[in-house]
C-alpha positions as CSV (number, residue, x, y, z in Angstrom):
1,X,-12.1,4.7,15.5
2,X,-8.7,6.2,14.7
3,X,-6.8,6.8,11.5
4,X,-3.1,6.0,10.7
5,X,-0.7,5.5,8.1
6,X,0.1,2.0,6.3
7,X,3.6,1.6,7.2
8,X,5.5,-1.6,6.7
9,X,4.4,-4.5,4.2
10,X,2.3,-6.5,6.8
11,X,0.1,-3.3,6.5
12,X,-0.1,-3.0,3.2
13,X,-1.3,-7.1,2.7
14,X,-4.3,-6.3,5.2
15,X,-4.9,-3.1,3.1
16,X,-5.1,-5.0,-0.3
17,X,-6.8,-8.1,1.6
18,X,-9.6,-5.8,2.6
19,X,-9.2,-3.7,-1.1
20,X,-10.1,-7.3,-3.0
21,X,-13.6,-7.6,-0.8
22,X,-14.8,-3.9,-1.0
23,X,-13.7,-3.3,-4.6
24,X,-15.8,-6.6,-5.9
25,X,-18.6,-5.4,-3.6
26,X,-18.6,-1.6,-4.6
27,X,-17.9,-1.7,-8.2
28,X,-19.8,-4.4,-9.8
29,X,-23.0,-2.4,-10.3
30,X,-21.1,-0.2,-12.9
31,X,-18.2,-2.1,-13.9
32,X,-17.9,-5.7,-15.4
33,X,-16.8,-8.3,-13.1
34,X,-13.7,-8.8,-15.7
35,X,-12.8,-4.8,-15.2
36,X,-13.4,-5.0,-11.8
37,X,-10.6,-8.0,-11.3
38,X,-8.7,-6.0,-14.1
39,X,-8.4,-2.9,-11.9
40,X,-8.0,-4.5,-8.5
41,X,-4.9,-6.2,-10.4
42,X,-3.0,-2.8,-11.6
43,X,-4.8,0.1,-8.6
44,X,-4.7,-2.3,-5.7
45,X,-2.5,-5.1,-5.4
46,X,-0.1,-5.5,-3.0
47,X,2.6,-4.6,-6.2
48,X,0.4,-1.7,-7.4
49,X,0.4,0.3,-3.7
50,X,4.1,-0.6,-3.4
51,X,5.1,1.3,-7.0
52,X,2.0,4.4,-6.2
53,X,4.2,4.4,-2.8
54,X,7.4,5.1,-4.7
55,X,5.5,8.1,-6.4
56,X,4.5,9.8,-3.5
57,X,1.3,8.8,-2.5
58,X,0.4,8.0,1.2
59,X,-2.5,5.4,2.2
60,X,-4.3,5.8,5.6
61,X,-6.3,2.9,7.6
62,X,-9.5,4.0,9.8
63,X,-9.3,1.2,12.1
64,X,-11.2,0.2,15.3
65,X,-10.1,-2.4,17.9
66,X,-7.7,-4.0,15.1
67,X,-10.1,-4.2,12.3
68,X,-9.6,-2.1,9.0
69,X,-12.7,-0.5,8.6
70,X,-12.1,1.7,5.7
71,X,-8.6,2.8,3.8
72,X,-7.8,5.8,1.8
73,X,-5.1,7.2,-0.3
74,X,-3.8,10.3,-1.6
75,X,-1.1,12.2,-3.6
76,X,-0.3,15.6,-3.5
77,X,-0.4,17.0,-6.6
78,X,0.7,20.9,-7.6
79,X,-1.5,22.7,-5.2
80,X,-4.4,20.1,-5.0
81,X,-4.3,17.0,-3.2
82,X,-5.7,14.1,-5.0
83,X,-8.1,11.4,-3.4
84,X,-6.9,8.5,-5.1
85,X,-9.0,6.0,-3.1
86,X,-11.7,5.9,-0.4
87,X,-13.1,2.5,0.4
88,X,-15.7,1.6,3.3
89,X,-16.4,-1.8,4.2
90,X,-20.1,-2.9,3.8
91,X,-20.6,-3.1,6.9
92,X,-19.3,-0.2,8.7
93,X,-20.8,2.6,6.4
94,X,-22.9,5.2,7.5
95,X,-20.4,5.8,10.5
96,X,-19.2,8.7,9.8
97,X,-15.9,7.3,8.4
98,X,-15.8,9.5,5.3
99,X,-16.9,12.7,6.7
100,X,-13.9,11.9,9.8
101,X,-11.5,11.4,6.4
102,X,-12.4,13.8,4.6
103,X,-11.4,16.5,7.4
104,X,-8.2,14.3,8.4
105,X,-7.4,15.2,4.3
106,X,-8.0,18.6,4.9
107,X,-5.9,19.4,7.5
108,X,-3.2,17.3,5.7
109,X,-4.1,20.1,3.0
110,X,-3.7,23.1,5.5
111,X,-0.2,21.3,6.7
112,X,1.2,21.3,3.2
113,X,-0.7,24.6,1.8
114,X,-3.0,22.9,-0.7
115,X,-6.6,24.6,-1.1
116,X,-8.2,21.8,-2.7
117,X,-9.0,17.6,-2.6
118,X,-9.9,16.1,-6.0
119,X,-10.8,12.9,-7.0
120,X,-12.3,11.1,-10.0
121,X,-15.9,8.8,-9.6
122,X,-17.6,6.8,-12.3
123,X,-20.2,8.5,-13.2
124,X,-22.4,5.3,-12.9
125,X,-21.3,5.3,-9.3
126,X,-24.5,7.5,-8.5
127,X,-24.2,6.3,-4.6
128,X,-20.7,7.8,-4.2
129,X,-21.4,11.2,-6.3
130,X,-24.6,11.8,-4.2
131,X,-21.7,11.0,-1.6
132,X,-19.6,13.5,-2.5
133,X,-21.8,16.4,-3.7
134,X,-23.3,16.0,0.0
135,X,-20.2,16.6,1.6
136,X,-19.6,19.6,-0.7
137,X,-17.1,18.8,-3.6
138,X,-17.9,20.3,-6.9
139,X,-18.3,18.5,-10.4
140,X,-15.3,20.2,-12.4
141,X,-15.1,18.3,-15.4
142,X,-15.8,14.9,-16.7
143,X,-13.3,12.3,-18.4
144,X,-12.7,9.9,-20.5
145,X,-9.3,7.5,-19.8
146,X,-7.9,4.0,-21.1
147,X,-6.8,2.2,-18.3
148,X,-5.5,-0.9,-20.5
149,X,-7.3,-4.1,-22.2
150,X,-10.1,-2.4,-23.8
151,X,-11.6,-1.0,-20.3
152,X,-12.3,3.0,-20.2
153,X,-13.2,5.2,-17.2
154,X,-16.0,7.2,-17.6
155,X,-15.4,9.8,-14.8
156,X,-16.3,13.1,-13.3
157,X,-13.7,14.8,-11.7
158,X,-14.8,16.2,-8.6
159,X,-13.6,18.7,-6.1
160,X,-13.4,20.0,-2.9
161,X,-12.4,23.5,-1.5
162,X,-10.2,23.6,1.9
């Protein structure tokens, strides 16, 4: 397995081919299937990574033998890097993929002098915050947002110390 950044817009198509499987898969225990299509539509189509990649953020592939395994991306933000996205397929988790992510993040951290990852979870999504609290991010706060068409994000914002 090795990690490495999306470059070029073949990249991002297999990124956002990939996205449209695991997000159907991963959020429809919490989501509707209408928000779910909804937010694949303005997080992660091929024009929504294009614009987030005009405002700074960087996506990552963990590939093996010239299969996208997982993809990630993240956005440095004041002194905190923000986890935007981290998507395993099906498949492939219980790997080791995040834990191997979540340290490549934190050395990006130590390169670029941030002390801490954040990222926001539904807080339906109890598989990913057992995830997370088991790797050691924090619960900081929880939130409420509009994303559009009468859909809301009922969040915890979670972080992680470097």
């Amino acid at each position: 397995m090795k990690i490495r950044e999306v470059c070029g817009e073949a990249d991002i198509r297999r990124m956002t081919k990939v996205a449209e499987v695991v997000w159907r898969e991963a959020n429809v225990t919490f989501c509707t299937p209408e928000q779910v299509e909804y937010m694949i539509e303005m997080f992660q189509s091929y024009e929504a990574v294009m614009g987030q990649l005009v405002h700074g953020y960087r996506y990552f592939l963990v590939e093996e033998d010239g299969e996208i395994l997982a993809y990630f991306g993240v956005q440095p933000q004041g002194e905190r890097l923000f986890l935007s996205k981290f998507y395993i397929q099906k498949e492939h988790r219980g790997r080791g993929i995040f834990s191997m992510g979540l340290e490549f993040m934190a050395e990006l951290c130590r390169e670029q002098q941030l002390d801490t990852i954040y990222l926001t979870v539904n807080r339906n999504n109890t598989h990913a915050c057992e995830v997370y609290l088991h790797k050691g991010f924090k619960i900081a706060e929880e939130a409420v947002a509009d994303i559009g068409c009468g859909f809301v994000m009922d969040d915890y914002i979670m972080e992680y110390h470097v």
